[in-house]
C-alpha positions as CSV (number, residue, x, y, z in Angstrom):
1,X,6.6,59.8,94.5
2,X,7.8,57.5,91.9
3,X,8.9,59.5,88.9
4,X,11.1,56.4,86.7
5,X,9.2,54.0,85.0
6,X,12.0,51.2,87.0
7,X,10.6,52.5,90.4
8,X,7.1,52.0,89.0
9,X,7.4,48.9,88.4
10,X,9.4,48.2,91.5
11,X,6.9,49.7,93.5
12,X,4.0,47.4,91.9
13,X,5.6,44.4,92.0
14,X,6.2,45.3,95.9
15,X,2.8,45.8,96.4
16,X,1.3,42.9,94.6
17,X,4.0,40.4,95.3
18,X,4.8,39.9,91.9
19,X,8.4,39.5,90.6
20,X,9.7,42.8,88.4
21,X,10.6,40.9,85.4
22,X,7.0,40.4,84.8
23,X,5.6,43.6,85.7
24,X,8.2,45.0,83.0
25,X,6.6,42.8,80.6
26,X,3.3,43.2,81.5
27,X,3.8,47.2,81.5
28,X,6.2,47.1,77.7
29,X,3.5,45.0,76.4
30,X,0.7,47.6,77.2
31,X,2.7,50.2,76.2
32,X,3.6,48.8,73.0
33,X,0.4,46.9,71.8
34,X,-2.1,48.5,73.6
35,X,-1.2,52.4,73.3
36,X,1.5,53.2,69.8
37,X,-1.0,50.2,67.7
38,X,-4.2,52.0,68.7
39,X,-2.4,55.5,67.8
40,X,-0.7,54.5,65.0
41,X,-4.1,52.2,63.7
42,X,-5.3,55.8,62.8
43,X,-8.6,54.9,64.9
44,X,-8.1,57.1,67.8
45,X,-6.4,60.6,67.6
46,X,-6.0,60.8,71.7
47,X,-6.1,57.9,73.8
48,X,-7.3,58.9,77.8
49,X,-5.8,57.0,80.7
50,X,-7.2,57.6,83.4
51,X,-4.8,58.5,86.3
52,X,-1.7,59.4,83.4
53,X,-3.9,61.4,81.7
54,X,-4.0,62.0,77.5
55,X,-2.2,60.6,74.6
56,X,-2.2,62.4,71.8
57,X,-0.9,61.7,68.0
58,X,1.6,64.0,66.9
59,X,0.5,66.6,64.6
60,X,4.0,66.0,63.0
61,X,4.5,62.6,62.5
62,X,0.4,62.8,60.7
63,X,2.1,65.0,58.1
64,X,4.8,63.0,57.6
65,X,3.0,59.9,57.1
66,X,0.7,61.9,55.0
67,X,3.3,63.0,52.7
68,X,4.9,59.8,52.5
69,X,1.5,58.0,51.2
70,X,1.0,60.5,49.0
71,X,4.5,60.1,47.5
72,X,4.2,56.2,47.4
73,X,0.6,56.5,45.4
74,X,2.3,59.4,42.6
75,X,5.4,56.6,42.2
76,X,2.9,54.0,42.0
77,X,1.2,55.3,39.4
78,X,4.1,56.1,37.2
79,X,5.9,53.0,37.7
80,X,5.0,50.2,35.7
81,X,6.6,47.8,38.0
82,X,4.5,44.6,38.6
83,X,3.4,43.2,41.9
84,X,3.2,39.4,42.8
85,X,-0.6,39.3,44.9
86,X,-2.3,42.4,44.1
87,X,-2.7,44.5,41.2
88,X,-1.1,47.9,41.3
89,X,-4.9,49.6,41.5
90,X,-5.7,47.6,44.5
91,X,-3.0,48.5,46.2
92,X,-3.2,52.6,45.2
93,X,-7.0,51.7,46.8
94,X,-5.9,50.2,50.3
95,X,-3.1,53.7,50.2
96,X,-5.9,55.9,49.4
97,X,-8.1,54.1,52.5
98,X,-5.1,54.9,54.5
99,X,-4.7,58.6,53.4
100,X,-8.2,59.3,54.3
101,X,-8.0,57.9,57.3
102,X,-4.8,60.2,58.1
103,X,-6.8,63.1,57.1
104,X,-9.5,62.4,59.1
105,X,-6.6,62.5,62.4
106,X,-5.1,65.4,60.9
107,X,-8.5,67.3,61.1
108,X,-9.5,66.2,64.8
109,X,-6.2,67.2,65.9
110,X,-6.4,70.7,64.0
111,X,-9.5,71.7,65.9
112,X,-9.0,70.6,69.1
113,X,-5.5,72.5,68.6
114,X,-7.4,75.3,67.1
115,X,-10.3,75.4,70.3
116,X,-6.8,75.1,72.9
117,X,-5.2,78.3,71.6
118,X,-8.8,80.1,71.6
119,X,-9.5,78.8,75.4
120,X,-5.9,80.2,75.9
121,X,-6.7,83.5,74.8
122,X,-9.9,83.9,76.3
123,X,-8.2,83.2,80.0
124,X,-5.2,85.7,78.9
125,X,-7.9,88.1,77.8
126,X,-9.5,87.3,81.3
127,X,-6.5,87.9,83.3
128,X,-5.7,91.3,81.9
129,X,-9.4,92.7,81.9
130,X,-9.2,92.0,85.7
131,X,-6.3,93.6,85.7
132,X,-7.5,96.8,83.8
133,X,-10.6,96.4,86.0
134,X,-8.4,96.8,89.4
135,X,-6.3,99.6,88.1
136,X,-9.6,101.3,87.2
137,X,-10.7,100.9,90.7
138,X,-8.1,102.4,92.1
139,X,-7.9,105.2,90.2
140,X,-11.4,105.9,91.1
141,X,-10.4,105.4,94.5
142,X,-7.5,107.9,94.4
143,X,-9.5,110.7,92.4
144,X,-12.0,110.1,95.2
């Protein structure tokens, strides 16, 4: 098993003939355009591959670009500098479009984090009633 991304792409340009170089490309170019602009576009929270298996945003880096827009809009809005193509409320608009956007990811993530730790639970809570459930048994078993 392959476990670089340099023997990856070794082992697919072997099996397809194709020099590395370009399978490098190919592969950065995916990687780049394909999967960080769809994350980062604020269209898609987690991106499925099939065979890797999920990309998620991270929660972390939503609050930090959340804070940061907020920030930008609050200067805006007290600074009475003057901008060259677009007037100061259209720009607060296109920031505002953006924050909503991040809140929308923020939310998705939340609750599918939120539903993870509750499946979690459940299987620990599982676990340990079987395990209550054997001791039980044998105690019955030894009283016997």
């Amino acid at each position: 098993m392959v476990s670089t991304i340099i023997g990856i792409n070794k082992e697919v340009s072997e099996e397809l003939g194709i020099p590395q170089d370009i399978v490098k490309k190919v592969n950065k170019f995916f990687w780049e355009k394909g999967i960080k602009d769809a994350i980062r576009s604020g269209d898609y929270t987690n991106i499925r591959i099939r065979g890797l298996g999920t990309i998620s945003s991270s929660r972390r880096k939503i609050w930090k670009e959340i804070s940061y827009i907020i920030a930008t809009i609050r200067n805006m809005r007290n600074n009475d500098a003057k901008f060259k193509n677009k007037s100061r409320d259209e720009v607060i608009e296109e920031l505002k479009l953006e924050l909503r956007k991040l809140l929308i990811r923020r939310d998705e993530l939340a609750k599918a984090f939120y539903i993870k730790q509750i499946r979690f639970k459940q299987r620990i809570n599982e676990y340990y009633n079987k395990d209550l459930e054997r001791e039980e048994d044998n105690l019955e078993c030894i009283q016997e």
